[in-house]
N, C-alpha and C positions, 0 to 999 in steps of 0.2 A: 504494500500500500504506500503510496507518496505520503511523503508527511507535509502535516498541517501547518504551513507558515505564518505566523502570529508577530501582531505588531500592540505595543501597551505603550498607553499616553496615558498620565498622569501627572500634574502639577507636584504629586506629595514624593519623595522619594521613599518614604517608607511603604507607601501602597504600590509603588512599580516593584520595589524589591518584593514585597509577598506576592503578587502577579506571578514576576517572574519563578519566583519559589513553585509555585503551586504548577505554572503550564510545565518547566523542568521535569516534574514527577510523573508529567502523564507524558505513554507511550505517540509515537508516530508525531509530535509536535516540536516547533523548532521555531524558536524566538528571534527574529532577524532584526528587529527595533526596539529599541527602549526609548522616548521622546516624554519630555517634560513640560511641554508647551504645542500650545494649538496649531500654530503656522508652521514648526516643526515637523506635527506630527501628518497636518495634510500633505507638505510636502514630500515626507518620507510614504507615505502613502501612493503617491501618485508617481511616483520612482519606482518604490520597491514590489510593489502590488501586491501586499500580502493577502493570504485566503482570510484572514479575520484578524480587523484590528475591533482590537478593546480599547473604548474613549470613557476616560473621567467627563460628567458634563461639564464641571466648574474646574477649566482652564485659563490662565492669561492670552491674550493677543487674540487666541481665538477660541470659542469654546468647543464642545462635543457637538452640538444642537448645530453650528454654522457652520464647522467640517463636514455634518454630512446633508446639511443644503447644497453643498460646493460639491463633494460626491455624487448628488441624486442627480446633476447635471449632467454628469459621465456615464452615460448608462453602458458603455464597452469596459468600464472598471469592474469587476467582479468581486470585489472585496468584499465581505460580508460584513457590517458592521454592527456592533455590541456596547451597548450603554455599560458604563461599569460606575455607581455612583450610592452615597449614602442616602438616598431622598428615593421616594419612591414615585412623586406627583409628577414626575415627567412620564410615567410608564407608559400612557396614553397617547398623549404627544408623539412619543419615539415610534411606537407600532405602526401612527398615520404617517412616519416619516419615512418609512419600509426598514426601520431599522429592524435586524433580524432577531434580537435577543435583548435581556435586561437584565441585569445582575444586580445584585444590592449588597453594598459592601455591610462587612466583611465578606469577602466573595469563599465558600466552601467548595473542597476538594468535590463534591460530590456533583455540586451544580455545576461547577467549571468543566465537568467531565461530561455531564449532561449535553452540555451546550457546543462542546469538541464533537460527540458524536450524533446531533443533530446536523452539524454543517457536514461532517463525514458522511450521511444519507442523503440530505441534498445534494452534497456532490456527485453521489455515484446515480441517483433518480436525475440529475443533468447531463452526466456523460452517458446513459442508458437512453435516455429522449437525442440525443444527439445522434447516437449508434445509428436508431431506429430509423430518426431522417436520413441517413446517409443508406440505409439498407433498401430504405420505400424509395430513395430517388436512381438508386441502381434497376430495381428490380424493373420500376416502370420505363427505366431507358433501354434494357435489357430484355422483359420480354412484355411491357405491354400495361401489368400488373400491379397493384397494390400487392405490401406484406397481408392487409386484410384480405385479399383477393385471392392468395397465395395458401393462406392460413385456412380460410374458407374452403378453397379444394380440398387440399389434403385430409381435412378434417371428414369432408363428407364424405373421402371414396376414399377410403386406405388402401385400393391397389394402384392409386395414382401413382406412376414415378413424374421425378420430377423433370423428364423430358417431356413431360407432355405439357406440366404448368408452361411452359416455354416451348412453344412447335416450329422455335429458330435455335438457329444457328448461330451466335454471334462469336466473329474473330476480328483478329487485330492482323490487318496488314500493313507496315510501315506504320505512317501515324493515323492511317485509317482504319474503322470500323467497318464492319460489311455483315451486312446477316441473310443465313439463307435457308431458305421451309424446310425441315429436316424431311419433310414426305419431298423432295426434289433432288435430296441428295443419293447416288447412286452408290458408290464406293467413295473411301478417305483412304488415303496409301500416306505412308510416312517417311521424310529425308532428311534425319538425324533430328534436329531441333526442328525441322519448319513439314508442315501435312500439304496435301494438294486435295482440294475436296473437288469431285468429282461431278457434276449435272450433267443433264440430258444432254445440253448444248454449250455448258460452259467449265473451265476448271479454276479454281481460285486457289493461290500458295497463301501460308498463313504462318508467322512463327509461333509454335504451340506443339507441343509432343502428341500423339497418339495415347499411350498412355493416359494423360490427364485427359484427353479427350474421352476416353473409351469410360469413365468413370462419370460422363454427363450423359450418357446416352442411356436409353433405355433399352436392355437386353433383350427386352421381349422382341423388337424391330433392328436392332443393331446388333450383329456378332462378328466379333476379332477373330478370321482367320489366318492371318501371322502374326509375326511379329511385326512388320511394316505393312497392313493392310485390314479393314472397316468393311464389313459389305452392309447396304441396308437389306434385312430380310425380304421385303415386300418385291426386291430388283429381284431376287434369287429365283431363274427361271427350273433350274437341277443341276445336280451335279455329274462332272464328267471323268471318270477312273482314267489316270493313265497306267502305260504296262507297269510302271515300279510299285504299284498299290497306293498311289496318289490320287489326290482327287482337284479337280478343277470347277473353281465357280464358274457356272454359266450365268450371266445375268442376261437379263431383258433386252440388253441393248446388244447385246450379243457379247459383249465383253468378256474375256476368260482371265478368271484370277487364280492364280496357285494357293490350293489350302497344306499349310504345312503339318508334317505328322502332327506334333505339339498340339495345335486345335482342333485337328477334323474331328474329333468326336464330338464338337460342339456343334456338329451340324447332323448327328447320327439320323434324325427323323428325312432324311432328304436324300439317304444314300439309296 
């Protein structure tokens, strides 16, 4: 887990040193600031970016309350910010101000740890909604879909593979994209690092292994008979024995592909 970086303003020196005493004992935390004044501590703020500064409200030059007017401006600052003060009648105030917390000095081992692992699940409910956009904007450039879309399939039809949630093909050639109706693809043959996918009327090179390819496809329509070669089942017109006890794909378009000893029993129903 990253630890927690923590910034404490306070005017008293004796309540920065117990601050610092108390976050010291708790795990995963790490004190980058100690500031004893208001302009101080905005500015170390806005430098150092901590995940959670702790503000005394009654500061010189400037207070807790006017640091985070000047914060709420910044809405790309992330800092979480936490009242830490002997008065309790600002608590209302602070909550309409988006402050995230309120502590009442003497601050306890027990709240202070409270309040560590409340920003610790905000953070991971933040970088978990984050994941998720970055997952939903693949899947719908990718094949079309929402994660809810995606979720929804699979859920209703458990013999779904997930070649079919996606009925393309998407590869990278050079700095292009290309996708192609996996029902159009005939055979994929493999040249070290880069595949050459195969159509009726056209062939496309791609850098991508066979391998990792053969592990998006779906078995039931797609079967690896080499090491270097894909055929789609639906192309597979039968197969043809030569003398040495070999077998040869016949596809549709008359195409003959060499099945090697290693896989031909993946085609046993066709001999």
């Amino acid at each position: 887990m990253n630890k927690v970086t923590v910034l404490i303003a306070d005017d008293e020196a004796l309540a920065r040193e117990g601050m610092l005493l108390l976050l010291q004992d708790l795990e995963n935390v790490e004190v980058i600031a100690c500031c004893e004044e208001g302009q101080q501590a905005l500015e170390t703020i806005q430098s150092l970016r901590p995940d959670i500064a702790f503000l005394d409200i009654e500061m010189p030059n400037l207070n807790g309350r006017q640091i985070v007017e000047v914060l709420r401006r910044a809405p790309q600052l992330n800092t979480q910010l936490v009242y830490v003060t002997a008065f309790d009648q600002f608590a209302v105030e602070a909550y309409a101000q988006g402050v995230q917390d309120y502590l009442l000095k003497p601050v306890s081992h027990e709240r202070l740890q409270d309040c560590i692992q409340r920003f610790c699940i905000r953070r991971q409910q933040q970088r978990a909604s984050v994941d998720l956009d970055t997952i939903d904007q693949l899947l719908r450039q990718r094949t079309g879909k929402t994660v809810q879309g995606v979720i929804h399939q699979l859920s209703t039809d458990r013999e779904t593979h997930l070649s079919s949630v996606n009925p393309f093909l998407s590869l990278k050639s050079g700095t292009q994209w290309f996708r192609v109706a996996l029902n159009d693809v005939h055979w994929i043959e493999s040249a070290g690092d880069y595949i050459c996918v195969h159509l009726a009327d056209a062939s496309h090179i791609a850098r991508h292994t066979l391998t990792s390819l053969e592990k998006e496809l779906d078995p039931a329509s797609f079967c690896r008979i080499s090491r270097s070669a894909i055929i789609n089942l639906t192309q597979l017109q039968r197969l043809i024995p030569n003398a040495n006890g070999e077998y040869l794909a016949l596809l549709l378009s008359g195409q003959q592909i060499k099945i090697s000893r290693h896989y031909k029993n993946r085609l046993k129903e066709f001999k």
